[in-house]
C-alpha positions as CSV (number, residue, x, y, z in Angstrom):
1,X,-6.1,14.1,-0.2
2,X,-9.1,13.0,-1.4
3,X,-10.9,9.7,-0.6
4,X,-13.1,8.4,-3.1
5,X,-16.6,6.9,-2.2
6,X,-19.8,6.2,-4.0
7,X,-22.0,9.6,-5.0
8,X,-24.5,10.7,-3.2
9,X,-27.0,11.4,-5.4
10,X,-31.2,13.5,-5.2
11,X,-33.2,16.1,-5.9
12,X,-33.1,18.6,-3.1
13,X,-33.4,22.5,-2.4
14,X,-30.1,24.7,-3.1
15,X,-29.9,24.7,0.6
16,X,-30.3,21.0,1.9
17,X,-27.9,20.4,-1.2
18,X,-25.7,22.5,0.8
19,X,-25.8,20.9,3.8
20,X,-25.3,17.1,2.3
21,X,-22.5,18.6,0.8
22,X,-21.6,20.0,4.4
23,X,-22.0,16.3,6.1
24,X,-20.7,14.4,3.5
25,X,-17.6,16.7,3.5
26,X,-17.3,16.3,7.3
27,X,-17.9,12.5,6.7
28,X,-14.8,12.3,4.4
29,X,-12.6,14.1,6.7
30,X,-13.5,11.8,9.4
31,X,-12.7,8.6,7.1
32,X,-9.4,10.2,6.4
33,X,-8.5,11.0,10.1
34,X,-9.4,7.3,10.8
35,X,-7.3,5.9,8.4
36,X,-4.5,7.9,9.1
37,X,-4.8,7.2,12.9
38,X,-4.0,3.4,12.4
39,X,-0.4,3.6,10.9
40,X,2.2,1.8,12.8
41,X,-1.2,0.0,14.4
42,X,-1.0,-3.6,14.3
43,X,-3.8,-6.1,12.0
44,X,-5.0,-8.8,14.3
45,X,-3.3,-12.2,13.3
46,X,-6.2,-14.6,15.0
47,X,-8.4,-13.0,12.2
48,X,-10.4,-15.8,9.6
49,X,-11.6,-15.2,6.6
50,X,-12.7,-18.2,4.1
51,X,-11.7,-18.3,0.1
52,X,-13.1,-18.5,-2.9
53,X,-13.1,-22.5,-2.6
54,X,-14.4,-22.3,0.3
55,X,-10.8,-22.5,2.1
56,X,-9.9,-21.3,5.7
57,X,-7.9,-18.1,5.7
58,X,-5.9,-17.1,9.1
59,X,-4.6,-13.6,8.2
60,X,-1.6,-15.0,10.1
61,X,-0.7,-16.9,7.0
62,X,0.2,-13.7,5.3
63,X,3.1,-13.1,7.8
64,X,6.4,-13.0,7.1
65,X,6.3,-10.6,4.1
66,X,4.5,-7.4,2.8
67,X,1.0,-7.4,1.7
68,X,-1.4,-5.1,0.3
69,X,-5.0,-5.5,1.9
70,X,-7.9,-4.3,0.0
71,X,-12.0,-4.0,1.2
72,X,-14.3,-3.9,-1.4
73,X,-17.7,-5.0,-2.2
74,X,-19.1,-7.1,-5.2
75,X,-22.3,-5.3,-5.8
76,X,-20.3,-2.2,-5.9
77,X,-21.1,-0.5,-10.1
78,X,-17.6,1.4,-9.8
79,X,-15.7,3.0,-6.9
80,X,-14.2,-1.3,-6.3
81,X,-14.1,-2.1,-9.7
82,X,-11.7,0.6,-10.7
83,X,-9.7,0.0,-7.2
84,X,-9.4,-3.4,-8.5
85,X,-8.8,-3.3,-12.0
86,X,-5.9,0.0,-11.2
87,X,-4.4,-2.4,-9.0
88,X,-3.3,-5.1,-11.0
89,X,-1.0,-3.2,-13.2
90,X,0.7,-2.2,-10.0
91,X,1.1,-5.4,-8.4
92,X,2.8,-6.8,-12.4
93,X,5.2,-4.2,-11.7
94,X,6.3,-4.4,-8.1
95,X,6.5,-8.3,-8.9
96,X,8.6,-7.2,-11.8
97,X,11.0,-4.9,-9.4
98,X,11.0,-6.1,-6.2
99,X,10.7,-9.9,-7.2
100,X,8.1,-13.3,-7.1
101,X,6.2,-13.9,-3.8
102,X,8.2,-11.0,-2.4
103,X,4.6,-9.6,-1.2
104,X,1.5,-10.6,-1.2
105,X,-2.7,-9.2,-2.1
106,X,-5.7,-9.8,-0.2
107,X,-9.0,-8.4,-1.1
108,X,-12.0,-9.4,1.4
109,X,-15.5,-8.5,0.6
110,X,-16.7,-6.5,3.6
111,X,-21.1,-6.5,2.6
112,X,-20.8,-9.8,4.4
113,X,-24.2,-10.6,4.0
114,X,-23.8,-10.5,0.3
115,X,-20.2,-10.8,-0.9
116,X,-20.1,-14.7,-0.8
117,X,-16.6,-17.3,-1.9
118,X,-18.8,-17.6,-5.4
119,X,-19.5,-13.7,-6.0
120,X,-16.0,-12.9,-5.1
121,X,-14.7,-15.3,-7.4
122,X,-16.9,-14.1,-9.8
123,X,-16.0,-10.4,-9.1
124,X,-12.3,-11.4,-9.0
125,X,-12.7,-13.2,-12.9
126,X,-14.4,-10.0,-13.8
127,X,-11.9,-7.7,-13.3
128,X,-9.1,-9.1,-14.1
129,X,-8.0,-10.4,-10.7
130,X,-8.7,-14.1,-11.1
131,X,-4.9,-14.4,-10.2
132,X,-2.8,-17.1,-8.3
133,X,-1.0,-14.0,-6.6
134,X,-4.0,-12.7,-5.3
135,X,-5.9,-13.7,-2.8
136,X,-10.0,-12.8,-2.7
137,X,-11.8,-13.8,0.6
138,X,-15.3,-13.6,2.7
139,X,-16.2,-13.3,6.4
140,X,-18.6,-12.8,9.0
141,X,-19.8,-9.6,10.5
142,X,-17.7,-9.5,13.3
143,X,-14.3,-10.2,11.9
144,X,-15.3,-7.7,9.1
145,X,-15.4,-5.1,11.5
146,X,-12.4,-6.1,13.4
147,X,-10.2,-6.0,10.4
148,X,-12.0,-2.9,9.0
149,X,-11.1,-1.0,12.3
150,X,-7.6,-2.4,12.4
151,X,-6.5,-1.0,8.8
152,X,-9.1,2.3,9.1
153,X,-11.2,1.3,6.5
154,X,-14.8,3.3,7.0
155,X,-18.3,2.4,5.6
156,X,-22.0,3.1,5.5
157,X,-24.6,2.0,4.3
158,X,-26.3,4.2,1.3
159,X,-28.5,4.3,-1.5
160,X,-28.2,1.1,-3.3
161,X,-25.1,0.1,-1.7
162,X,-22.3,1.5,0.5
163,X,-20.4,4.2,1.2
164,X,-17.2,3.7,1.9
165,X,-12.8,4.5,2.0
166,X,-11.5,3.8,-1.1
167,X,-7.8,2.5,-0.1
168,X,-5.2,-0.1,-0.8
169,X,-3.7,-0.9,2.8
170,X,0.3,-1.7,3.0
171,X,1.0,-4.0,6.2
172,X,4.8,-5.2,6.5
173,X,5.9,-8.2,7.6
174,X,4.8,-8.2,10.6
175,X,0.9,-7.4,10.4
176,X,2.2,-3.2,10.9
177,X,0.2,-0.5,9.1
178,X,3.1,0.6,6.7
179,X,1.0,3.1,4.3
180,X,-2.3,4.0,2.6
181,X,-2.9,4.9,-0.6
182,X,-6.5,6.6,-1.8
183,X,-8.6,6.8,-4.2
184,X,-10.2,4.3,-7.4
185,X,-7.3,5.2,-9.4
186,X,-3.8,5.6,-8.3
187,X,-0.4,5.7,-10.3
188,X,1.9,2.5,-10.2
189,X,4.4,4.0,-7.9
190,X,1.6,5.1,-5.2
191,X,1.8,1.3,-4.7
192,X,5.5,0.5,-5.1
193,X,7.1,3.0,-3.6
194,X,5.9,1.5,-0.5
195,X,6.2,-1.7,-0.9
196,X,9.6,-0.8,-1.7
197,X,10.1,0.9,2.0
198,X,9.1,-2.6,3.7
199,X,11.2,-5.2,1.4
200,X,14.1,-2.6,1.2
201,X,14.2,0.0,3.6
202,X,13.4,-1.6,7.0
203,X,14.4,-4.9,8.1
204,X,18.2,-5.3,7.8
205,X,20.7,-2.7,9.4
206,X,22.5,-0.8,7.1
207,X,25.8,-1.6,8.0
208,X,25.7,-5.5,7.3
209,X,26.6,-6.1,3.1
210,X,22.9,-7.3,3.0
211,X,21.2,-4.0,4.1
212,X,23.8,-1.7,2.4
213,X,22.6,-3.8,-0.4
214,X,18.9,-3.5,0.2
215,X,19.5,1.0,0.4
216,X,20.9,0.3,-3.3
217,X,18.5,-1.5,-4.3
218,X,15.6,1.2,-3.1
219,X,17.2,4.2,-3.9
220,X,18.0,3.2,-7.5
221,X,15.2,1.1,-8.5
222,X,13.1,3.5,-10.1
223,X,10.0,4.0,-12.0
224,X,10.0,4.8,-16.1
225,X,6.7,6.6,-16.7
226,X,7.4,5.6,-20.9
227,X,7.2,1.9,-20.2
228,X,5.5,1.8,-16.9
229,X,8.0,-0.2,-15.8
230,X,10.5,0.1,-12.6
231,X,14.0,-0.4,-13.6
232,X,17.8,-0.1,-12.0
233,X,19.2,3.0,-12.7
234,X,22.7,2.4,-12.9
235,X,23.5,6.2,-13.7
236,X,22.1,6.7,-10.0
237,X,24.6,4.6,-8.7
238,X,27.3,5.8,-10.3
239,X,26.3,9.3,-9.2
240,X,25.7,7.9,-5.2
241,X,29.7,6.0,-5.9
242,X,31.0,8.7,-7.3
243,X,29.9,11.2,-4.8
244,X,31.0,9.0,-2.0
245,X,34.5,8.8,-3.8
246,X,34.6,12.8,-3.7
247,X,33.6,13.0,-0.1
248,X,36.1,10.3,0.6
249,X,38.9,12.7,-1.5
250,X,38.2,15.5,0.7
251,X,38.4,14.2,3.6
252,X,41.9,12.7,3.1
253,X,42.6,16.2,2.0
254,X,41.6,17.4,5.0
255,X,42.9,14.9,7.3
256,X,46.5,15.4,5.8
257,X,46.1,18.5,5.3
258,X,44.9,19.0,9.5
259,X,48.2,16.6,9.8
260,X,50.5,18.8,8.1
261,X,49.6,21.8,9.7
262,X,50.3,20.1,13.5
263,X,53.6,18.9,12.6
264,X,54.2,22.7,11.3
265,X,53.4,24.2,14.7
266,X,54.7,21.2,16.8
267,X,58.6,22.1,15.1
């Protein structure tokens, strides 16, 4: 799985291109192990951040449902952007399939000398994000790094900006790393699916009405690649009912079947 970052770019010899190539390999490998390491890790709550007004932001405000947790950086020329501006298609559609307010977005600016409430803002207009669902927010060195260890996010400084992870971080309900998903583009479902696994697939037991509702609802909510959209697919269910109505058949077959045969050997 590939992690996109910003090129590394110069004029060398065959052979110190060969090398860079070597460490920046290495490098990516490292980033991934990272941010695979901190699944099922829990995001510090007493974390701060401050919004584009200038607002306090407790990450503890976000609990209670999903959210997907994005680091970029505003000076960034394309790597963020096209994290950014993939996203929001995404986020129309789980919104569309999984319901309003059911999750929420947070993007923080982690160049904390730079990325400012007013660039983000900016940024966030830019690209299309300048959204009432989504949330784009600053903060200090520290709590950068605190949050950027938490979720496995990895960067660098480099050449006229940063090397860095490009992923979109899935936390559910209770501040847990659900899922990452890589790269500066990535197909609607990369982001659904998951989100789908935390509204759906964890919290209720399945045999209460509600959570037997909530499998349903995940297994035949599906994605339509010719309008981009997720849908119910009520051929599903009536495949999963019907199924269960043959299973069901059988084993009364069997059962009376299993009964016939002891009262056979019993007379």
């Amino acid at each position: 799985m590939a992690l996109a970052v910003l090129a590394r770019c110069a004029p060398a010899e065959a052979s110190q291109r060969d090398a860079d190539a070597l460490a920046a390999s290495q490098r990516d490998a490292d980033a991934l192990t990272a941010s695979q390491a901190v699944i099922g890790g829990t995001v510090p709550p007493g974390l701060v951040f401050t919004g584009t007004r200038g607002e306090r932001i407790p990450l503890a405000s976000f609990r209670g449902r999903p959210l997907l947790l994005t680091l970029v950086y505003t000076g960034c020329a394309d790597v963020c952007p096209a994290v950014i501006e993939t996203l929001h298609p995404a986020i129309d559609a789980a919104e569309e399939a999984l319901g309003r307010d059911s999750f929420g977005v947070l993007t923080i600016g982690f160049d904390s000398r730079n990325d400012t409430p007013d660039r983000l803002r900016s940024f966030a207009r830019q690209h299309g994000a300048d959204d009432p669902r989504w949330t784009f927010a600053a903060g200090d060195i520290q709590t950068i790094a605190a949050l950027a260890d938490a979720v496995g996010f990895t960067f660098e400084p480099s050449a006229g900006g940063f090397s860095h992870t490009a992923q979109v971080t899935v936390l559910d309900r209770q501040g847990q790393v659900y899922a990452q998903v890589y790269g500066d583009s990535f197909s609607t479902p990369a982001i659904v699916e998951p989100l789908k696994g935390v509204v759906w697939g964890r919290e209720r037991s399945l045999f209460s009405l509600g959570g037997l509702a909530d499998r349903v609802k995940l297994f035949c909510t599906v994605f339509d690649p010719r309008t981009g959209r997720y849908a119910f697919d009520y051929s599903l269910f009536a495949s999963i009912l019907i199924g269960a109505l043959c299973l069901a058949l059988v084993l009364a077959v069997l059962v009376r079947e299993t009964r016939r045969t002891l009262r056979a050997g019993g007379g």
